[in-house]
PDBQT receptor file of N, H, CA, C and O in Angstrom, charges set to zero:
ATOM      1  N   UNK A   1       0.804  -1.205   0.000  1.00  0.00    +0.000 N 
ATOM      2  CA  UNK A   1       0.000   0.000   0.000  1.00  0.00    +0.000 C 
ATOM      3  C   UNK A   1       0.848   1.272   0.000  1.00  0.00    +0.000 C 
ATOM      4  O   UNK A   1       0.389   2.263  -0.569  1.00  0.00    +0.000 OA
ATOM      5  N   UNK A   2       2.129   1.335   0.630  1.00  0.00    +0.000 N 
ATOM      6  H   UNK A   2       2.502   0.530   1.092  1.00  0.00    +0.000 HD
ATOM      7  CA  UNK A   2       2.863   2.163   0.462  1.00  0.00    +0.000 C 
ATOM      8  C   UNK A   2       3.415   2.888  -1.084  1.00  0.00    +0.000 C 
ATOM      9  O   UNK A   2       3.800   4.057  -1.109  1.00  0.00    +0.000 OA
ATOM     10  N   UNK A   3       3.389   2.116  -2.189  1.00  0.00    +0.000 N 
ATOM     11  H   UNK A   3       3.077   1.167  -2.169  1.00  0.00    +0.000 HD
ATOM     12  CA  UNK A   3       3.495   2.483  -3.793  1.00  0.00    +0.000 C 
ATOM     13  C   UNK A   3       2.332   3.716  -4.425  1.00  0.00    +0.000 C 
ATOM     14  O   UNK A   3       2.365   4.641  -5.236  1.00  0.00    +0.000 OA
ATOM     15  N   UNK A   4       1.381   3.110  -3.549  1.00  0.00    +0.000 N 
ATOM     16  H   UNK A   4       1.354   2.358  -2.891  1.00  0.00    +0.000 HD
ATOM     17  CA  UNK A   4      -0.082   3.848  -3.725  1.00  0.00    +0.000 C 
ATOM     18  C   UNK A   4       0.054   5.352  -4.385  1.00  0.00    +0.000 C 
ATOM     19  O   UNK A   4      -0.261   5.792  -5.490  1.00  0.00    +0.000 OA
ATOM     20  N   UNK A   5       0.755   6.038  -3.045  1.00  0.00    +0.000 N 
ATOM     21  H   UNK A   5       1.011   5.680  -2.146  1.00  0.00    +0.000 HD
ATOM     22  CA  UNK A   5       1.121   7.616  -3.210  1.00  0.00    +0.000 C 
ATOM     23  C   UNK A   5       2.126   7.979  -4.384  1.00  0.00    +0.000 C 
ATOM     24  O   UNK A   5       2.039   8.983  -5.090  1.00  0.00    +0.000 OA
ATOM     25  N   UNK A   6       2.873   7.215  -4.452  1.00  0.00    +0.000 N 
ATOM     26  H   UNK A   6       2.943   6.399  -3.878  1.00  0.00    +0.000 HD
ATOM     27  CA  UNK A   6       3.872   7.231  -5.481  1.00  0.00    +0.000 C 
ATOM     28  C   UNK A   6       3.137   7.368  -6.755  1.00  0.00    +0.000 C 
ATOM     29  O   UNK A   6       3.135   8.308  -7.549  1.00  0.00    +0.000 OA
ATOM     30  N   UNK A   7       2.571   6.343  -6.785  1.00  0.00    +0.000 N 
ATOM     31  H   UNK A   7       2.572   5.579  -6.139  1.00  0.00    +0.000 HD
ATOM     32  CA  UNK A   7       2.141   6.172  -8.652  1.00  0.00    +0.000 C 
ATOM     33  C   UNK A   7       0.824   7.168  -8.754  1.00  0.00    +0.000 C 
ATOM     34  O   UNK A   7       0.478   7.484  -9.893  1.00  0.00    +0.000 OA
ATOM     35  N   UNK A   8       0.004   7.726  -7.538  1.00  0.00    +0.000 N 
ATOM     36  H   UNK A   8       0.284   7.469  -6.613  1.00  0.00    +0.000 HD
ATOM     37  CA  UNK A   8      -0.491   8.862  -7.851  1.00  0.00    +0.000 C 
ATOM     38  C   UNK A   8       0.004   9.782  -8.148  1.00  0.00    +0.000 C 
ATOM     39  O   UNK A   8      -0.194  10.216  -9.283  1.00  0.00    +0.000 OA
ATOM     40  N   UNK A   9       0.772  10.396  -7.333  1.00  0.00    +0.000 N 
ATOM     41  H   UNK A   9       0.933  10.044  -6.411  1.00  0.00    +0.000 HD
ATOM     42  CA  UNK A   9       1.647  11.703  -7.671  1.00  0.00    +0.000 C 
ATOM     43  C   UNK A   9       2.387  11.491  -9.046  1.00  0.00    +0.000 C 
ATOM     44  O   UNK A   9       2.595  12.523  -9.683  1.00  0.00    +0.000 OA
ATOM     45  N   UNK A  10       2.787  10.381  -9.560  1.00  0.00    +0.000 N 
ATOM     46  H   UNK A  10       2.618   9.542  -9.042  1.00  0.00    +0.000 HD
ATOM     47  CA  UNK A  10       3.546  10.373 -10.541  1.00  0.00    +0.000 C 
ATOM     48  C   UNK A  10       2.127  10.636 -11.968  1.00  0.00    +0.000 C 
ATOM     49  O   UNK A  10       2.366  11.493 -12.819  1.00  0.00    +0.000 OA
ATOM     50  N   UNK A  11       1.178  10.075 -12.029  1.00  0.00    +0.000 N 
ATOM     51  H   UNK A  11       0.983   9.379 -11.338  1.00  0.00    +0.000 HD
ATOM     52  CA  UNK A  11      -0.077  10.123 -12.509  1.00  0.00    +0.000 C 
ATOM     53  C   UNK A  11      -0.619  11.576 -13.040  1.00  0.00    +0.000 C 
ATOM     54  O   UNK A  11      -1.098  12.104 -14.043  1.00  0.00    +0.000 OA
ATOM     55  N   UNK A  12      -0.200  11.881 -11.622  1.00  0.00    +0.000 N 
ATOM     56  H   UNK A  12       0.189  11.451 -10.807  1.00  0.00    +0.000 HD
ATOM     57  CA  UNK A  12      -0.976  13.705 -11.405  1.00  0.00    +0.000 C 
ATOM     58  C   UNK A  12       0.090  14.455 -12.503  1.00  0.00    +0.000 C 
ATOM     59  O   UNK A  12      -0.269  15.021 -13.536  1.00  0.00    +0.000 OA
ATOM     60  N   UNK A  13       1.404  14.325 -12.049  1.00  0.00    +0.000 N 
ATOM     61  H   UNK A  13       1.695  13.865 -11.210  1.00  0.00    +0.000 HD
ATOM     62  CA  UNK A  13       2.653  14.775 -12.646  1.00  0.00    +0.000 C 
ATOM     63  C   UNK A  13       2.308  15.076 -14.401  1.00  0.00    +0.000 C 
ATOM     64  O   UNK A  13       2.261  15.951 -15.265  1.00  0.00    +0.000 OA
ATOM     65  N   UNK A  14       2.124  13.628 -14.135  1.00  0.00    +0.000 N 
ATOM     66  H   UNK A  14       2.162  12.917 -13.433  1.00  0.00    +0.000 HD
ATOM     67  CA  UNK A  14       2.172  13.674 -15.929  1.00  0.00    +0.000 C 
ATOM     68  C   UNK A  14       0.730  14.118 -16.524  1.00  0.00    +0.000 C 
ATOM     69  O   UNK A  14       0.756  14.402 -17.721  1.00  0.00    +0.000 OA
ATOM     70  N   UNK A  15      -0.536  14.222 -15.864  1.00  0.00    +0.000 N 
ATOM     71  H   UNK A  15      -0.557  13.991 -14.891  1.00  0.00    +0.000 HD
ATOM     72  CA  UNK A  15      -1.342  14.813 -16.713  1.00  0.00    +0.000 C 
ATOM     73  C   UNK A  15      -0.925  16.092 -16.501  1.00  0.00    +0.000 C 
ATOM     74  O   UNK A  15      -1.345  16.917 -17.312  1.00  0.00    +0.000 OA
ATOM     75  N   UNK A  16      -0.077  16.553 -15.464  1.00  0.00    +0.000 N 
ATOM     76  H   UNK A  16       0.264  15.883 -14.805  1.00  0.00    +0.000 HD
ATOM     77  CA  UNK A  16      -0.230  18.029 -15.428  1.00  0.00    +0.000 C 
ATOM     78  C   UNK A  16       0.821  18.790 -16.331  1.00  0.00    +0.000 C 
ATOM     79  O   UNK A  16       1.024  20.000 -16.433  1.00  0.00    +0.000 OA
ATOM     80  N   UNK A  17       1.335  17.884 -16.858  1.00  0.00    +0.000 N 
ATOM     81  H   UNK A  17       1.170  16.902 -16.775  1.00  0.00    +0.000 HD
ATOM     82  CA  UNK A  17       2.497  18.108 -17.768  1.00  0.00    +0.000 C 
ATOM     83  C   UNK A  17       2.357  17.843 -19.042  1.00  0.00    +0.000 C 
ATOM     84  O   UNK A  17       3.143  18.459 -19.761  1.00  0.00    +0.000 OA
ATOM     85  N   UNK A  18       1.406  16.926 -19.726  1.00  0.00    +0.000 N 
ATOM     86  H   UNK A  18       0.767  16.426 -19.142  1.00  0.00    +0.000 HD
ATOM     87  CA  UNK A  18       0.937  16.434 -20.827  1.00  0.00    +0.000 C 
ATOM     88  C   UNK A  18      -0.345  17.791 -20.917  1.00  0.00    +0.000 C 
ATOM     89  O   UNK A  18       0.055  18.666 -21.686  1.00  0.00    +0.000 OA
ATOM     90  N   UNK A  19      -1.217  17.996 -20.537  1.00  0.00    +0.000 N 
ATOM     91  H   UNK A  19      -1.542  17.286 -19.913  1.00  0.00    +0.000 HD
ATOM     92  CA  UNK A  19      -2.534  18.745 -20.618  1.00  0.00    +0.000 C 
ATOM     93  C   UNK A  19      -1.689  20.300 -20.219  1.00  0.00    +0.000 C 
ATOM     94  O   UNK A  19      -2.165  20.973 -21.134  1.00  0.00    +0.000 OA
ATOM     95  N   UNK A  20      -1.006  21.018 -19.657  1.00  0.00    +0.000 N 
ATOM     96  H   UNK A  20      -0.620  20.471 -18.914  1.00  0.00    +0.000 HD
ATOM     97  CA  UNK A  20      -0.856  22.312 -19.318  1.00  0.00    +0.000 C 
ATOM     98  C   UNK A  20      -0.533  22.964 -20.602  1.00  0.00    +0.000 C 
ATOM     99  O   UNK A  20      -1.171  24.008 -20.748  1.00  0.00    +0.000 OA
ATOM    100  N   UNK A  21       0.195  22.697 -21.500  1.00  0.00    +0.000 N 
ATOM    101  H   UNK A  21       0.713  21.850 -21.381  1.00  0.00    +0.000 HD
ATOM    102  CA  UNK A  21       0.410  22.648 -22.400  1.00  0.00    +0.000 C 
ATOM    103  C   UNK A  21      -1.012  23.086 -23.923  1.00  0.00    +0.000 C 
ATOM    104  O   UNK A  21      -1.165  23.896 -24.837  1.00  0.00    +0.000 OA
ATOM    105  N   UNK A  22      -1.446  22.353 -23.537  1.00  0.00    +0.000 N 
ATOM    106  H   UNK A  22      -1.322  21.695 -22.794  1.00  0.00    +0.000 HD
ATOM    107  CA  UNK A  22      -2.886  22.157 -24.546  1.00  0.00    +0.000 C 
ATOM    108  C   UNK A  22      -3.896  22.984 -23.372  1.00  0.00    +0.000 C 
ATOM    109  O   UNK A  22      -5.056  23.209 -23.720  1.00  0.00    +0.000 OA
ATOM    110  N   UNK A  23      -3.539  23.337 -22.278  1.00  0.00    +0.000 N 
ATOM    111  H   UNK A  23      -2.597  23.154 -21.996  1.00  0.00    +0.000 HD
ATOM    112  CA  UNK A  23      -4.684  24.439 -22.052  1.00  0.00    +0.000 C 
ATOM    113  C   UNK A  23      -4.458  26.041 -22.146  1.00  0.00    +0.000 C 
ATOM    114  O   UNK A  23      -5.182  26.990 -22.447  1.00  0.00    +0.000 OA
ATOM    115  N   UNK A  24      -3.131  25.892 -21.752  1.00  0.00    +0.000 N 
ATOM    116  H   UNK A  24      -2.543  25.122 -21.507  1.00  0.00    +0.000 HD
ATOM    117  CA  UNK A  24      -2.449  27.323 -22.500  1.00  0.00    +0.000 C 
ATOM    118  C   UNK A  24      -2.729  27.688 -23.953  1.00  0.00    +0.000 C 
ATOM    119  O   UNK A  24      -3.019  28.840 -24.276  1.00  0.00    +0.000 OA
ATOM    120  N   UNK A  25      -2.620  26.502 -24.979  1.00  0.00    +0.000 N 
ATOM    121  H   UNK A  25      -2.385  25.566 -24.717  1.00  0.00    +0.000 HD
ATOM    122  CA  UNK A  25      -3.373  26.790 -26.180  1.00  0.00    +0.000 C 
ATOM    123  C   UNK A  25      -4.622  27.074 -26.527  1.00  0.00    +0.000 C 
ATOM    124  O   UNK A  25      -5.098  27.820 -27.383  1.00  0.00    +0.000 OA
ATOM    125  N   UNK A  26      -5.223  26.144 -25.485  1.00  0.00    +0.000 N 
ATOM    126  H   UNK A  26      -4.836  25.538 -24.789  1.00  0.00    +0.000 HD
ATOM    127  CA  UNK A  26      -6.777  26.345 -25.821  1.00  0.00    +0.000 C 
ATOM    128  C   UNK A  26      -6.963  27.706 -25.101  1.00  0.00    +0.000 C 
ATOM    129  O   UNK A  26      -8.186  27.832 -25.155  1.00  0.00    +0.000 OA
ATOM    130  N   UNK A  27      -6.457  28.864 -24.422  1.00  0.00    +0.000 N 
ATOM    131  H   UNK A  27      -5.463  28.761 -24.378  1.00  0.00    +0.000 HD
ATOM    132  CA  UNK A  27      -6.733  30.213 -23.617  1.00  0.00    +0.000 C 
ATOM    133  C   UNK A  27      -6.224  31.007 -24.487  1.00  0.00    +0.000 C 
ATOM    134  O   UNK A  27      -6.875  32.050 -24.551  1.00  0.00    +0.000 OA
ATOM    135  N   UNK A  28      -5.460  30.977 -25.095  1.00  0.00    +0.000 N 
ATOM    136  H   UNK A  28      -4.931  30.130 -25.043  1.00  0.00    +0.000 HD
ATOM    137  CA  UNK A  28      -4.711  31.960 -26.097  1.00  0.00    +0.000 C 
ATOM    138  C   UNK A  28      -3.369  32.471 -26.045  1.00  0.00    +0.000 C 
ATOM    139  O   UNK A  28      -2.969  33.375 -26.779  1.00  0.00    +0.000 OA
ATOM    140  N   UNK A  29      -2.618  31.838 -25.102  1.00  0.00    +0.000 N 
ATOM    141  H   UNK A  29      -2.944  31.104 -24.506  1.00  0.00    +0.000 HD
ATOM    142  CA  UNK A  29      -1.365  31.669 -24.735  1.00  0.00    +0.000 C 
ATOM    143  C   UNK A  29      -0.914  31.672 -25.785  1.00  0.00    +0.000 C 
ATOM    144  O   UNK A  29      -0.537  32.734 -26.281  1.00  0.00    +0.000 OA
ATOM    145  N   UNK A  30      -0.818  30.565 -26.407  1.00  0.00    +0.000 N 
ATOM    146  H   UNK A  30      -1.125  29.703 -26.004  1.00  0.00    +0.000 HD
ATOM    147  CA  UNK A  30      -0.037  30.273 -27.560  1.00  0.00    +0.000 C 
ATOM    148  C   UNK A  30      -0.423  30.379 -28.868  1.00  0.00    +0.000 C 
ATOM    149  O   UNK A  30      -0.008  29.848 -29.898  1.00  0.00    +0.000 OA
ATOM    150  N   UNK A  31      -1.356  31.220 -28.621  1.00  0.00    +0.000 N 
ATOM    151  H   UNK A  31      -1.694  31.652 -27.784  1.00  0.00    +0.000 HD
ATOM    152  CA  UNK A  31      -2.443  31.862 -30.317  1.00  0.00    +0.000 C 
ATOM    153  C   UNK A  31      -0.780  31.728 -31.592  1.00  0.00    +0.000 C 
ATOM    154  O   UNK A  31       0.267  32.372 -31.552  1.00  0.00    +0.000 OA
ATOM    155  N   UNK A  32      -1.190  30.722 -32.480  1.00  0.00    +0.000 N 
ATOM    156  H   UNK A  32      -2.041  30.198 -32.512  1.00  0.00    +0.000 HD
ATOM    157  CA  UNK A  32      -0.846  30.729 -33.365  1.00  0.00    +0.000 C 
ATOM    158  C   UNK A  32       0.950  29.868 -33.473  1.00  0.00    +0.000 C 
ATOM    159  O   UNK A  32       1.868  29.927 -34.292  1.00  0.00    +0.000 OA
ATOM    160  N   UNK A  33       0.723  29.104 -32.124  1.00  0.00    +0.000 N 
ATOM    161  H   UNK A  33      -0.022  29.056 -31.458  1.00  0.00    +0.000 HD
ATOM    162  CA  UNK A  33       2.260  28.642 -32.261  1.00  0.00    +0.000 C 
ATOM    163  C   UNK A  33       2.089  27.193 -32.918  1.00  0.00    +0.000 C 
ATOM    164  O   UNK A  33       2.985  26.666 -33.577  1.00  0.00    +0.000 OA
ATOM    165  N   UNK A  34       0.924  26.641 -32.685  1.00  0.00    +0.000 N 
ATOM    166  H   UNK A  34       0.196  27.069 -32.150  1.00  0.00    +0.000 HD
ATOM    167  CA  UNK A  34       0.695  25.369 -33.443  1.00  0.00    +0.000 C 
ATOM    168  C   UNK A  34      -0.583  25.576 -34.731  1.00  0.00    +0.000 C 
ATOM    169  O   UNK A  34      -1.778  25.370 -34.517  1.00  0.00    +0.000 OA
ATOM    170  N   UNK A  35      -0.110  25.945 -35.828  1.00  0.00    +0.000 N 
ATOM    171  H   UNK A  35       0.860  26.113 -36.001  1.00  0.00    +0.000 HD
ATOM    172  CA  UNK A  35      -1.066  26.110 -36.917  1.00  0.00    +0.000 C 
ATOM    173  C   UNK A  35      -1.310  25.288 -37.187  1.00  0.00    +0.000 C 
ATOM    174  O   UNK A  35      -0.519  24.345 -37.155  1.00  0.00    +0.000 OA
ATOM    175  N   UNK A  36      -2.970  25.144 -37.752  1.00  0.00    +0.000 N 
ATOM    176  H   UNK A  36      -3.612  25.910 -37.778  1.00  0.00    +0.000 HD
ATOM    177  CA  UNK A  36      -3.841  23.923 -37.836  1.00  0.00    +0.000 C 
ATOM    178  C   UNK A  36      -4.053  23.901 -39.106  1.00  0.00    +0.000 C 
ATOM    179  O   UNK A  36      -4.106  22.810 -39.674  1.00  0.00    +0.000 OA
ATOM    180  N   UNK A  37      -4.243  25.280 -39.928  1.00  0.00    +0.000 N 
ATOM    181  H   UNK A  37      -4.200  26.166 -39.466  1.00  0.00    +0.000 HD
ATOM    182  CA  UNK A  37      -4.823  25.437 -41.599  1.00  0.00    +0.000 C 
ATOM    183  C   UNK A  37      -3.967  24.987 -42.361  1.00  0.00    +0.000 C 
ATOM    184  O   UNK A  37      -2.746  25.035 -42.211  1.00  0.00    +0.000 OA
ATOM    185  N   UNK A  38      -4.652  24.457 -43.344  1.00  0.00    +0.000 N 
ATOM    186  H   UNK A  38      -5.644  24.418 -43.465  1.00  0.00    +0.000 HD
ATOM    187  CA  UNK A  38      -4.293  23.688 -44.355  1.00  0.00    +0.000 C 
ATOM    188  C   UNK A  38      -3.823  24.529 -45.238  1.00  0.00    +0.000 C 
ATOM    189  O   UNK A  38      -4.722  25.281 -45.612  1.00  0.00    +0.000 OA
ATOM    190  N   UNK A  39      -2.272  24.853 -46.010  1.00  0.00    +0.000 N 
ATOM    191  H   UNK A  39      -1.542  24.242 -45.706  1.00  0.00    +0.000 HD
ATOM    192  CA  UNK A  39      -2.007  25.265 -46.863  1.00  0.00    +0.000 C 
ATOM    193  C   UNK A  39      -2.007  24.512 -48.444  1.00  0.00    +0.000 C 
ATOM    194  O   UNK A  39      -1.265  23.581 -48.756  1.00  0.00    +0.000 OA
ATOM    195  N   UNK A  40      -2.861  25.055 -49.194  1.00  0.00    +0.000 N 
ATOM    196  H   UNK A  40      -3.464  25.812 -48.941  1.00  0.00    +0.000 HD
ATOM    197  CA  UNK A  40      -2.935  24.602 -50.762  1.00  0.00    +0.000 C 
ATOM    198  C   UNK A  40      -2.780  25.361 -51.551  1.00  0.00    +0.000 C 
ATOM    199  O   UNK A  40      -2.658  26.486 -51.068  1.00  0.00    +0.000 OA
ATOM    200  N   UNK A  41      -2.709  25.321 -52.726  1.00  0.00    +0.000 N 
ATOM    201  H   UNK A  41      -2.808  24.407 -53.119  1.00  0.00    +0.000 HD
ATOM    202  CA  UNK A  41      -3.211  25.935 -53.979  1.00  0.00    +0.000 C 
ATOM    203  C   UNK A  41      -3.597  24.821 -54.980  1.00  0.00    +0.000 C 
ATOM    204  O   UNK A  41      -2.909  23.801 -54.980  1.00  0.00    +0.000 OA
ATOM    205  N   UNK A  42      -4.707  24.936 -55.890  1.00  0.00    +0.000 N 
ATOM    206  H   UNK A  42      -5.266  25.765 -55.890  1.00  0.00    +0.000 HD
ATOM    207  CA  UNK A  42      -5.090  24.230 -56.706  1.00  0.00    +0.000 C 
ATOM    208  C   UNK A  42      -5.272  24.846 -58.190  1.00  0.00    +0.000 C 
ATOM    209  O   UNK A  42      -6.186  25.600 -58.525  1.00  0.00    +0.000 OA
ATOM    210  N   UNK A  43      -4.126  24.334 -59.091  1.00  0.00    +0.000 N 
ATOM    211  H   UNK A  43      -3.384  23.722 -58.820  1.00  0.00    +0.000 HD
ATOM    212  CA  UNK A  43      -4.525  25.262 -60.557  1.00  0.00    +0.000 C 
ATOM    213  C   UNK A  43      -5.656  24.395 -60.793  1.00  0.00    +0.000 C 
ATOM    214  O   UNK A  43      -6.037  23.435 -60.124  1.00  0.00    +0.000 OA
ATOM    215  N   UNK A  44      -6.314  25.081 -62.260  1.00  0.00    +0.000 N 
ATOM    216  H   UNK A  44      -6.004  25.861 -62.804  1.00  0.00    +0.000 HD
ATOM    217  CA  UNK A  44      -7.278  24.446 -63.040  1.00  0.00    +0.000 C 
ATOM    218  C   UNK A  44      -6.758  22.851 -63.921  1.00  0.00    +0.000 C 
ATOM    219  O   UNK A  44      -7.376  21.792 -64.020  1.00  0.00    +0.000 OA
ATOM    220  N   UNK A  45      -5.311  23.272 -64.489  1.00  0.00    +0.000 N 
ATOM    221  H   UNK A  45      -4.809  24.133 -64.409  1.00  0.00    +0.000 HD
ATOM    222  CA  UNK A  45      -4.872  22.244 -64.663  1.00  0.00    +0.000 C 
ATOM    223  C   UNK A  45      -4.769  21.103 -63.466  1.00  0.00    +0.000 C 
ATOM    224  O   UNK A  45      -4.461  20.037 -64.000  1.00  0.00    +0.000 OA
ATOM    225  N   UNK A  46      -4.855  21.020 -62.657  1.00  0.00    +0.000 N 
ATOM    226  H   UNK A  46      -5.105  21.886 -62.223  1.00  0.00    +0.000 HD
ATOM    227  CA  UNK A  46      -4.807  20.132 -61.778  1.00  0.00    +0.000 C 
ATOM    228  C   UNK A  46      -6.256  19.083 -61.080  1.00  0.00    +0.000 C 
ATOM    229  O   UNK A  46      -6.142  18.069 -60.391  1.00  0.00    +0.000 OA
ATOM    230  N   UNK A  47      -7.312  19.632 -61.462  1.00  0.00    +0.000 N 
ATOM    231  H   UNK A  47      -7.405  20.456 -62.021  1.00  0.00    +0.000 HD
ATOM    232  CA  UNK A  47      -8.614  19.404 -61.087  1.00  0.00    +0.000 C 
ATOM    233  C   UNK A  47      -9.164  18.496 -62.391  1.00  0.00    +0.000 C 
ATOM    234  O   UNK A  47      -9.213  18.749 -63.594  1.00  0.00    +0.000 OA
ATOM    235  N   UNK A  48      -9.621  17.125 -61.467  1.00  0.00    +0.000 N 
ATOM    236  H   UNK A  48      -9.581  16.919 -60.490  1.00  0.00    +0.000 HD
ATOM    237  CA  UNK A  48      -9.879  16.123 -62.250  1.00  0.00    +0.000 C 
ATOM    238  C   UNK A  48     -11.422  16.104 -62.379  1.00  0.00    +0.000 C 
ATOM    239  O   UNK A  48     -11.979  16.591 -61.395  1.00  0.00    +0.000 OA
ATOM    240  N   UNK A  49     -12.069  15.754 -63.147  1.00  0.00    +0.000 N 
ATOM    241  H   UNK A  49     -11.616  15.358 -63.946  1.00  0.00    +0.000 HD
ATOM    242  CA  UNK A  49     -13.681  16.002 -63.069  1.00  0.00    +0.000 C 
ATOM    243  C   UNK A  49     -13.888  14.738 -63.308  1.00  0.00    +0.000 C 
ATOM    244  O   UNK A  49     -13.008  14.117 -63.902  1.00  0.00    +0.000 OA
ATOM    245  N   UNK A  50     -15.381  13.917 -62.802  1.00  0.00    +0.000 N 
ATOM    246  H   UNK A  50     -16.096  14.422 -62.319  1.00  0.00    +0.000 HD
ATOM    247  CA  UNK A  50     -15.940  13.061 -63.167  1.00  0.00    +0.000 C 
ATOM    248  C   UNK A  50     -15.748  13.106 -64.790  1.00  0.00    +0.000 C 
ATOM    249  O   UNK A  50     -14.774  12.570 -65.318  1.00  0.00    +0.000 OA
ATOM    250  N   UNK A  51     -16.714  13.759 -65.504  1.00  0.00    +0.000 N 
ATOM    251  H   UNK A  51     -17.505  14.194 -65.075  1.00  0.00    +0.000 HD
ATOM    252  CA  UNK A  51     -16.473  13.890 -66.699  1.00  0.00    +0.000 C 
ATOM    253  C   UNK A  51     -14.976  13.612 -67.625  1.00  0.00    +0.000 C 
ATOM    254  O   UNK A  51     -14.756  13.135 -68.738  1.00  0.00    +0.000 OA
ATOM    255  N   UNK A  52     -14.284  14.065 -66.752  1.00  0.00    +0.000 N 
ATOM    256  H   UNK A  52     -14.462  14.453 -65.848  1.00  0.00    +0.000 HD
ATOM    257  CA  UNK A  52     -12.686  13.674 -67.853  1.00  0.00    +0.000 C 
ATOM    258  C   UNK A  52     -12.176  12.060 -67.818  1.00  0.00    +0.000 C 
ATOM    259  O   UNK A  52     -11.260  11.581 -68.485  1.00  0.00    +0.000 OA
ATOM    260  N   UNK A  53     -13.208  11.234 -66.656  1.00  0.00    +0.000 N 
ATOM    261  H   UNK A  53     -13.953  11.623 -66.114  1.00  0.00    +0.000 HD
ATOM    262  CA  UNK A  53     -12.473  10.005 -66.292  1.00  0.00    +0.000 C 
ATOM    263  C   UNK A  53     -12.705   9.471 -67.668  1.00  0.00    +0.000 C 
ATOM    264  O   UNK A  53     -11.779   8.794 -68.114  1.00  0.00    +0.000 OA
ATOM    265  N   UNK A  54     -13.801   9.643 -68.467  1.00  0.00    +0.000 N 
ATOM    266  H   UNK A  54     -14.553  10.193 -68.105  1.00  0.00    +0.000 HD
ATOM    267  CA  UNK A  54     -13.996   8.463 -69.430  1.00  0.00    +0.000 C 
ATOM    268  C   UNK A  54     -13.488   8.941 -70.868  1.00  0.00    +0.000 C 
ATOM    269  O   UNK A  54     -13.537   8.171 -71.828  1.00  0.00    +0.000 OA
TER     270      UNK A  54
């Protein structure tokens, strides 16, 4: 029973170290240090249509 405290605190440790991180992002801490948008460009030449398959 003595391990008990151990592997809690170690538990606590790591969500608080895994998640602090991702709540600072989610508040605006870190507005814009992990970009999510998708960068593309699509010419016309590049766009396949049903129509061209056959």
């Amino acid at each position: 029973m003595e391990r008990s405290p151990a592997i809690s605190f170690t538990i606590l440790a790591f969500t608080v170290l895994a998640g602090g991180p991702l709540l600072l992002e989610h508040t605006g801490l870190f507005t814009g240090a992990f970009p999510t948008e998708i960068l593309a460009r699509v010419d016309d030449g590049n766009v396949v249509r049903a129509t061209d398959s056959q």
